[in-house]
N, CA, C and O atoms as a GROMACS GRO file, in nm:
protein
  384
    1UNK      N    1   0.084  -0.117   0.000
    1UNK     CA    2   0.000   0.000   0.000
    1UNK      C    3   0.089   0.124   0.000
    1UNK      O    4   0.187   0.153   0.068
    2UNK      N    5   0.013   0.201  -0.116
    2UNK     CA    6   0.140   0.328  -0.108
    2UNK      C    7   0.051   0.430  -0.057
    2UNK      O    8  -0.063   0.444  -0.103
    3UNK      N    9   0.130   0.554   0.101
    3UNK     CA   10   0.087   0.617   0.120
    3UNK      C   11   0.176   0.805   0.083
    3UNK      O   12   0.295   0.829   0.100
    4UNK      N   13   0.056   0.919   0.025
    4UNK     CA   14   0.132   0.993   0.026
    4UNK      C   15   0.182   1.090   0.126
    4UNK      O   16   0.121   1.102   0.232
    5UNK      N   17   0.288   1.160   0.102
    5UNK     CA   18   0.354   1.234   0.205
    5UNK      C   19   0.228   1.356   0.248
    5UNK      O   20   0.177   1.434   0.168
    6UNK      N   21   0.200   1.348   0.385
    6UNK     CA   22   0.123   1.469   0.432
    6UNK      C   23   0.170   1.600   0.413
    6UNK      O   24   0.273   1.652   0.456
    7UNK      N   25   0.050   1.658   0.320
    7UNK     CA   26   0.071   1.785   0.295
    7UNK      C   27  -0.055   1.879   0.348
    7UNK      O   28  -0.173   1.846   0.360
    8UNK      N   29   0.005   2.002   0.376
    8UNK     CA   30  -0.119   2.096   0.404
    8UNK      C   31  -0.215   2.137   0.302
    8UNK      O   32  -0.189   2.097   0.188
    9UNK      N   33  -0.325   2.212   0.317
    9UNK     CA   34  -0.382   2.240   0.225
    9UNK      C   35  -0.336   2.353   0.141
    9UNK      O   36  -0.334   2.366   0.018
   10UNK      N   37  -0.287   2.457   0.268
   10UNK     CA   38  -0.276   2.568   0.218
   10UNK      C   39  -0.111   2.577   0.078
   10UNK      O   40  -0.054   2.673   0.024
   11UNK      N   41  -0.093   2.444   0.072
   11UNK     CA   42   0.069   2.410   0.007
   11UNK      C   43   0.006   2.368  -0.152
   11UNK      O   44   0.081   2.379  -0.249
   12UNK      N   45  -0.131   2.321  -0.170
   12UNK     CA   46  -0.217   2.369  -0.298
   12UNK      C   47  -0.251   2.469  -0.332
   12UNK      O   48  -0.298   2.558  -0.261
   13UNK      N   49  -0.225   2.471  -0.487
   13UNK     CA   50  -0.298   2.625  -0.536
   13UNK      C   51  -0.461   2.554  -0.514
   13UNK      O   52  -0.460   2.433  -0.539
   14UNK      N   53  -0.554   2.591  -0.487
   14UNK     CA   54  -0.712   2.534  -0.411
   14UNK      C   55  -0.801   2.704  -0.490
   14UNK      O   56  -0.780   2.823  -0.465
   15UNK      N   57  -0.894   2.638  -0.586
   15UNK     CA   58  -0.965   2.694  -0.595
   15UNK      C   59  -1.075   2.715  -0.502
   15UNK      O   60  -1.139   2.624  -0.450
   16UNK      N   61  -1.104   2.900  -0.475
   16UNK     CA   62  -1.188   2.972  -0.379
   16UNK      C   63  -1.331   2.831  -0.369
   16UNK      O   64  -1.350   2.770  -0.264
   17UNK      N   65  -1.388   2.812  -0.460
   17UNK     CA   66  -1.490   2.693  -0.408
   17UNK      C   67  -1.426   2.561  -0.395
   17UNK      O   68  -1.469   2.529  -0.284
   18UNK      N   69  -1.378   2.498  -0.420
   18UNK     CA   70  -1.270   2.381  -0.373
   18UNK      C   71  -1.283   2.394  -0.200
   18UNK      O   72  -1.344   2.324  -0.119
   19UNK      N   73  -1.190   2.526  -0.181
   19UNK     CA   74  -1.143   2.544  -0.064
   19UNK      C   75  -1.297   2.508   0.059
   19UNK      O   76  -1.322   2.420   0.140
   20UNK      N   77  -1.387   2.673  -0.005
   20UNK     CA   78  -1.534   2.678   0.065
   20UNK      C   79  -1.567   2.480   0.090
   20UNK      O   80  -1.565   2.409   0.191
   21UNK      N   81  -1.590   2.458  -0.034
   21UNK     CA   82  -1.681   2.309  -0.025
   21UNK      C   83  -1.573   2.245   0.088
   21UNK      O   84  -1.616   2.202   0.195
   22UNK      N   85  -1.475   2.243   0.066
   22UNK     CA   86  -1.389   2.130   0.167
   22UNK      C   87  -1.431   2.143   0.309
   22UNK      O   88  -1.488   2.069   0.389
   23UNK      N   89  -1.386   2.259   0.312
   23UNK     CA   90  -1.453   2.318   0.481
   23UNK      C   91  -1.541   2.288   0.535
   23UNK      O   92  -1.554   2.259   0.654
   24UNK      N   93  -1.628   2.291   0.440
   24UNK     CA   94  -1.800   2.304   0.474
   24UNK      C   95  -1.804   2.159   0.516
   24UNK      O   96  -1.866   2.134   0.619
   25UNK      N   97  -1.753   2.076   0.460
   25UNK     CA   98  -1.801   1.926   0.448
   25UNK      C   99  -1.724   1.909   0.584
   25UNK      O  100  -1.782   1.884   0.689
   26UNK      N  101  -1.599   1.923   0.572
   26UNK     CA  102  -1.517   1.923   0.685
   26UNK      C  103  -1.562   1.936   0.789
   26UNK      O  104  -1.531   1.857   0.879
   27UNK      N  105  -1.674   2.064   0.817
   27UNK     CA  106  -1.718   2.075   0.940
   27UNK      C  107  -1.858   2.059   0.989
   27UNK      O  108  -1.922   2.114   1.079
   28UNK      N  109  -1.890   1.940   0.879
   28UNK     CA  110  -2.008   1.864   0.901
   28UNK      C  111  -2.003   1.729   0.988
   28UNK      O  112  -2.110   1.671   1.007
   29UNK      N  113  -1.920   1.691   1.027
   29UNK     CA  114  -1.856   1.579   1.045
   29UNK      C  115  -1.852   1.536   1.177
   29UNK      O  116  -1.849   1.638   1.245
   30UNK      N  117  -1.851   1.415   1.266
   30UNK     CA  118  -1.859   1.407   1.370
   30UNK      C  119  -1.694   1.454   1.460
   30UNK      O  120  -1.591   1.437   1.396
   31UNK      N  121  -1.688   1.491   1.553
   31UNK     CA  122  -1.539   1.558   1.594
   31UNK      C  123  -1.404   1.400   1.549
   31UNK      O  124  -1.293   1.407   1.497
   32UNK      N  125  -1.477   1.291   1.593
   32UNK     CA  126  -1.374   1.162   1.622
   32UNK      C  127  -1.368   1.143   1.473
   32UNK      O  128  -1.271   1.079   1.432
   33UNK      N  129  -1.455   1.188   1.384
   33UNK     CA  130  -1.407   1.155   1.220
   33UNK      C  131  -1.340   1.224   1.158
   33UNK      O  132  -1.269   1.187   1.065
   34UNK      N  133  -1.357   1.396   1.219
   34UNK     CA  134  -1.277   1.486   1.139
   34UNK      C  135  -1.106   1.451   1.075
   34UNK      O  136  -1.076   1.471   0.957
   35UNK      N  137  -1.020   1.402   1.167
   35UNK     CA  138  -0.914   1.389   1.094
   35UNK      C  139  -0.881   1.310   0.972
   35UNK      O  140  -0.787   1.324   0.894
   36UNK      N  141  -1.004   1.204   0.973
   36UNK     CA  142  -1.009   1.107   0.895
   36UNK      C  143  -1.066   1.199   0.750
   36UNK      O  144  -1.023   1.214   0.635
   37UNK      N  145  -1.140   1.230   0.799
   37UNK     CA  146  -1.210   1.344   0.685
   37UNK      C  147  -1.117   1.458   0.599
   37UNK      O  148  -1.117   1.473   0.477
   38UNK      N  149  -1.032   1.538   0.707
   38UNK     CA  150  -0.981   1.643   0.672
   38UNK      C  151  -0.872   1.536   0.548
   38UNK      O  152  -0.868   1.556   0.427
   39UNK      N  153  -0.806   1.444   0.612
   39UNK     CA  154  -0.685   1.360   0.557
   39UNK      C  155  -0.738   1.303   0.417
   39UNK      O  156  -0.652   1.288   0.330
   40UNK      N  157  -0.858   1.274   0.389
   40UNK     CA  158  -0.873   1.192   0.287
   40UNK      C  159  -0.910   1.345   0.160
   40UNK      O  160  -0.860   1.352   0.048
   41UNK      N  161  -1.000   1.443   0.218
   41UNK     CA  162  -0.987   1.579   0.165
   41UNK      C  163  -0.866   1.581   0.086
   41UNK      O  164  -0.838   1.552  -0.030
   42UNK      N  165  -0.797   1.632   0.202
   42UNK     CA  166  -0.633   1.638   0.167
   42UNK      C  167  -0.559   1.586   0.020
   42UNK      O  168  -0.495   1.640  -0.071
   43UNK      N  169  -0.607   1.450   0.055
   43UNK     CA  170  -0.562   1.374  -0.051
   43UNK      C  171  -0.651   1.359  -0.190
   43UNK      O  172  -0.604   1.327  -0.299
   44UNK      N  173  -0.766   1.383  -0.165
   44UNK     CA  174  -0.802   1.482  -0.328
   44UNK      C  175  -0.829   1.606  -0.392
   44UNK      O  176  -0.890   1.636  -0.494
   45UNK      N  177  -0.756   1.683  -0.288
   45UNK     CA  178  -0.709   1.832  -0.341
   45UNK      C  179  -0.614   1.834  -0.398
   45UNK      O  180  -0.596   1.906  -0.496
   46UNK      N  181  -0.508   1.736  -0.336
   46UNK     CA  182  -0.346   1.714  -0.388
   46UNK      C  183  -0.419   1.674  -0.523
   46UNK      O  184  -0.459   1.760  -0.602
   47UNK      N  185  -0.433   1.554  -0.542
   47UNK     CA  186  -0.475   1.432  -0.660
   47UNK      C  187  -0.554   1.569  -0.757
   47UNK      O  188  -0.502   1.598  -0.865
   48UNK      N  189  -0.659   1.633  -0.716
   48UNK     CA  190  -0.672   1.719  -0.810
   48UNK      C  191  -0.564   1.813  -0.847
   48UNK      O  192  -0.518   1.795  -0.960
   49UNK      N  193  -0.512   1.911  -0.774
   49UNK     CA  194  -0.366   1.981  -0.840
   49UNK      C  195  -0.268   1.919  -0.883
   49UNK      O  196  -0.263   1.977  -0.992
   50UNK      N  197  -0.200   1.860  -0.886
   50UNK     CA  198  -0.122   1.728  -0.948
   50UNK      C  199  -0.180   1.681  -1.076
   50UNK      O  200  -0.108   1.612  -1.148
   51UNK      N  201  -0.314   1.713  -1.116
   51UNK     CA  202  -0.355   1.665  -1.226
   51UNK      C  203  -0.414   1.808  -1.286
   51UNK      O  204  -0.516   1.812  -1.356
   52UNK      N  205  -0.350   1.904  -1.255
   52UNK     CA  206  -0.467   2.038  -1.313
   52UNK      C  207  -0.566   2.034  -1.353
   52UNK      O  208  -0.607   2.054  -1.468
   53UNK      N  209  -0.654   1.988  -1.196
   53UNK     CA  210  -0.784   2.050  -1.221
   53UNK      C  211  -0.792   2.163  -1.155
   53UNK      O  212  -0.712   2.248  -1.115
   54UNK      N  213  -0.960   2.137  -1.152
   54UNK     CA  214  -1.014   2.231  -1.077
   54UNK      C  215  -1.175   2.163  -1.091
   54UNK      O  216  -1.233   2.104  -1.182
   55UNK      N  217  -1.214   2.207  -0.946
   55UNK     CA  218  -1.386   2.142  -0.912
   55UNK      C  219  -1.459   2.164  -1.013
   55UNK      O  220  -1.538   2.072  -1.036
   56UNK      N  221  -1.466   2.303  -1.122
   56UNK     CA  222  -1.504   2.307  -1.180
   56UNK      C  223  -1.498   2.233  -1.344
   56UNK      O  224  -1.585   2.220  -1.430
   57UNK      N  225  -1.386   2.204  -1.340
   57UNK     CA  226  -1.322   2.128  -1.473
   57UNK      C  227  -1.367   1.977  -1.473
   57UNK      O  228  -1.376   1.919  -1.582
   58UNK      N  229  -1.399   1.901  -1.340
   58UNK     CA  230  -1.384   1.767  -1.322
   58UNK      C  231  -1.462   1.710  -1.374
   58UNK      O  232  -1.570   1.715  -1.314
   59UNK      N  233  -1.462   1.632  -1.494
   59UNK     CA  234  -1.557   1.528  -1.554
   59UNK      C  235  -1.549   1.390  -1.524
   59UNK      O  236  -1.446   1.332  -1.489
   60UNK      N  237  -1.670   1.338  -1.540
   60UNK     CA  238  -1.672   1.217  -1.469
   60UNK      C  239  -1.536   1.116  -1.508
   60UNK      O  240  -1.497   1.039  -1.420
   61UNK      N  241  -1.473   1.117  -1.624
   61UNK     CA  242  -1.366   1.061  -1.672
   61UNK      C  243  -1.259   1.094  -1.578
   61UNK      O  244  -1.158   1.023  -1.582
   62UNK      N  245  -1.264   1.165  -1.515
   62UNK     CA  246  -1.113   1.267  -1.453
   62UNK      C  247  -1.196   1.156  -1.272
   62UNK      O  248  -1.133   1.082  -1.196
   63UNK      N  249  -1.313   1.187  -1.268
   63UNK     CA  250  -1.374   1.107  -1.140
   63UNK      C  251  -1.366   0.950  -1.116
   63UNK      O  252  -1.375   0.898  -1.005
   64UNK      N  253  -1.352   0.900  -1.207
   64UNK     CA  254  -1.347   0.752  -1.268
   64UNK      C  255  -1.202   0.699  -1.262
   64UNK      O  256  -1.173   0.587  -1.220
   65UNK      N  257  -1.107   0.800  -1.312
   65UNK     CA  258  -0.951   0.735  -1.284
   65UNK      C  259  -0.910   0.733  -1.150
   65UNK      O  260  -0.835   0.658  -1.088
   66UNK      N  261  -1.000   0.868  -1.106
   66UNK     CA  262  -0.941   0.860  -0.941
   66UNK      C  263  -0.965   0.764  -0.883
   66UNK      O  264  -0.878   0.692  -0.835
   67UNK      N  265  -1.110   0.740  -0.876
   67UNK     CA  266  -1.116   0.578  -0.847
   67UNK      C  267  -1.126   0.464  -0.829
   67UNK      O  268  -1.178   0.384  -0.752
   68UNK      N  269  -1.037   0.473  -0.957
   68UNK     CA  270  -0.950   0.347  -1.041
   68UNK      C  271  -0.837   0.365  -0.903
   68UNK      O  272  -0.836   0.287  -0.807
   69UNK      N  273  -0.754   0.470  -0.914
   69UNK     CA  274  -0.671   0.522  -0.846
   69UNK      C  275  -0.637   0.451  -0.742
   69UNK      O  276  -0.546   0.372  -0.721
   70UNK      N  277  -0.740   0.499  -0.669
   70UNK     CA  278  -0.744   0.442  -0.515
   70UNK      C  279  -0.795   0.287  -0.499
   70UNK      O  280  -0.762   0.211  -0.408
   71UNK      N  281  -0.867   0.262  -0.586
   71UNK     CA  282  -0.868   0.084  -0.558
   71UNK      C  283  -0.753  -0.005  -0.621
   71UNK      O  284  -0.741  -0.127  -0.608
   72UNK      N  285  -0.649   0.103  -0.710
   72UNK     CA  286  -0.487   0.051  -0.693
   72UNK      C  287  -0.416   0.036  -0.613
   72UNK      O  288  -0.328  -0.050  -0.601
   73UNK      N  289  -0.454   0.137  -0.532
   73UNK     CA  290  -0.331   0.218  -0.430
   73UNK      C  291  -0.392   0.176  -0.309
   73UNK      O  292  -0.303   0.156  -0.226
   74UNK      N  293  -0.473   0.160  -0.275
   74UNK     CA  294  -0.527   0.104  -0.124
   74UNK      C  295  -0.603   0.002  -0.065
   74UNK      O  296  -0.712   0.004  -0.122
   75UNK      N  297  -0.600  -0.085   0.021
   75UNK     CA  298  -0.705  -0.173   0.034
   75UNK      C  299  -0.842  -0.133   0.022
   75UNK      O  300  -0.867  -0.013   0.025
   76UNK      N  301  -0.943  -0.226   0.007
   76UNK     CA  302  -1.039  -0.206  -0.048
   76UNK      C  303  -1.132  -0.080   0.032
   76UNK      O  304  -1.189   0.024  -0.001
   77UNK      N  305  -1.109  -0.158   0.153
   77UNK     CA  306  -1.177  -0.092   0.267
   77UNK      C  307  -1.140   0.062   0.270
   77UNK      O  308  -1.227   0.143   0.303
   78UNK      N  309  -1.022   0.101   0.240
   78UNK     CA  310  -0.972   0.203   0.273
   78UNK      C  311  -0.997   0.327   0.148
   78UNK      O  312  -1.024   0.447   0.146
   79UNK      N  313  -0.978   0.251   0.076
   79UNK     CA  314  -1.012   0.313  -0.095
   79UNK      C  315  -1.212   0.358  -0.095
   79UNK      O  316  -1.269   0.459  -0.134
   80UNK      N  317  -1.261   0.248  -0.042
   80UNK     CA  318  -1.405   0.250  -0.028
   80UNK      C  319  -1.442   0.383   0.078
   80UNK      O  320  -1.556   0.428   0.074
   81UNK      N  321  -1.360   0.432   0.155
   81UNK     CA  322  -1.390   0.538   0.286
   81UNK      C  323  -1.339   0.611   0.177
   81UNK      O  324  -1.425   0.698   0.166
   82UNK      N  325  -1.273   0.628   0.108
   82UNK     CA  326  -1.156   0.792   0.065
   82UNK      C  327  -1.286   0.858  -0.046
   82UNK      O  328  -1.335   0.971  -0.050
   83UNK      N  329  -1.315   0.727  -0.134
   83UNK     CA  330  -1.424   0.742  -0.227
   83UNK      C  331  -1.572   0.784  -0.160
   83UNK      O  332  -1.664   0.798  -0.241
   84UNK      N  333  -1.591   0.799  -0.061
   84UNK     CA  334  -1.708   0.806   0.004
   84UNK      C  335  -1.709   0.939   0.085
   84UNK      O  336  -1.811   0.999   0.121
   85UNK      N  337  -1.558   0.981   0.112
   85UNK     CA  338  -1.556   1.123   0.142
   85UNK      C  339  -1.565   1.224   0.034
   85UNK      O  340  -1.601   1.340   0.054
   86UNK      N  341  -1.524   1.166  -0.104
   86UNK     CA  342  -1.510   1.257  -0.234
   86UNK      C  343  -1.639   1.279  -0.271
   86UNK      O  344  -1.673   1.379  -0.336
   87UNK      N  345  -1.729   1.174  -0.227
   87UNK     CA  346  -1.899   1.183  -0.280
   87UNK      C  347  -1.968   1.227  -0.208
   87UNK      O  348  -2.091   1.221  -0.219
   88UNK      N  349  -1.902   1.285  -0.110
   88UNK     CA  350  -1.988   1.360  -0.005
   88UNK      C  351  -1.940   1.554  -0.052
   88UNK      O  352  -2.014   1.653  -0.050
   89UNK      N  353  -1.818   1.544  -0.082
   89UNK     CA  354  -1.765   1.647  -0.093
   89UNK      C  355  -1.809   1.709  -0.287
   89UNK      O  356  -1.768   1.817  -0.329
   90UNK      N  357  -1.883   1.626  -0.361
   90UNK     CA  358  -1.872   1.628  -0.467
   90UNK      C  359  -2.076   1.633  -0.466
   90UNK      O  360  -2.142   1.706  -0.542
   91UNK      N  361  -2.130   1.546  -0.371
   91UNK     CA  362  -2.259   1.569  -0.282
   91UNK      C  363  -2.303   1.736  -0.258
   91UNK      O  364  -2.398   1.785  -0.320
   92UNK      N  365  -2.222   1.814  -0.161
   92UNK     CA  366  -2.227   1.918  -0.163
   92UNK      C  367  -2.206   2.056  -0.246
   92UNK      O  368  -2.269   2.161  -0.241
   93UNK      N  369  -2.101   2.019  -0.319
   93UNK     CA  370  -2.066   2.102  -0.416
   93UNK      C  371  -2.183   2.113  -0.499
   93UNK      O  372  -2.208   2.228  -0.536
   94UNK      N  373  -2.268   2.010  -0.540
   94UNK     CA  374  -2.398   2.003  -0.633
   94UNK      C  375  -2.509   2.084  -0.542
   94UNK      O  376  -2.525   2.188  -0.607
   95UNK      N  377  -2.586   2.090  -0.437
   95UNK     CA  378  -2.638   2.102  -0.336
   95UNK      C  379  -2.608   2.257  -0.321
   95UNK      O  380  -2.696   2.322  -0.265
   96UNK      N  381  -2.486   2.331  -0.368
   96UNK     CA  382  -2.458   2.480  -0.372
   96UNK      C  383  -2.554   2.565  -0.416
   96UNK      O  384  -2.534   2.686  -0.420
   0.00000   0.00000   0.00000
């Protein structure tokens, strides 16, 4: 299992709604889940800048490799939580 190096958010260029939606979702969350939450965030803000997007650019094709992505890169279980924070965060963004 490959994990990536923890990065902050503020160490992405994060588009102004990117940023808003993350938060928001972020601080929907029960307190004992937040880190789990903020961390998996984390890791598709990176995965989006690393691939120049942006929330607004993301087509389901660009949604589909990610994860592909993560059911490469992580056990199932773990890939299944990361994907379930992106659809919450991708949930809200629609819901705007």
């Amino acid at each position: 299992m490959q994990t990536l190096q923890a990065i902050q958010v503020s160490e992405v260029e994060c588009d102004p709604d990117l940023k808003t939606t993350k938060d928001n979702v972020a601080g929907q969350v029960a307190p004992s889940s937040l880190k789990t939450y903020a961390s998996d965030l984390r890791h598709f803000v990176y995965w989006i800048a690393d691939h120049d997007l942006t929330l607004q650019s993301l087509s389901r094709d660009d949604l589909v490799t990610y994860s592909i992505y993560l059911g490469e890169t992580y056990a199932k279980a773990i890939a299944s939580c990361m994907w379930a924070v992106v659809r919450r965060l991708l949930d809200s963004c629609r819901g705007r």
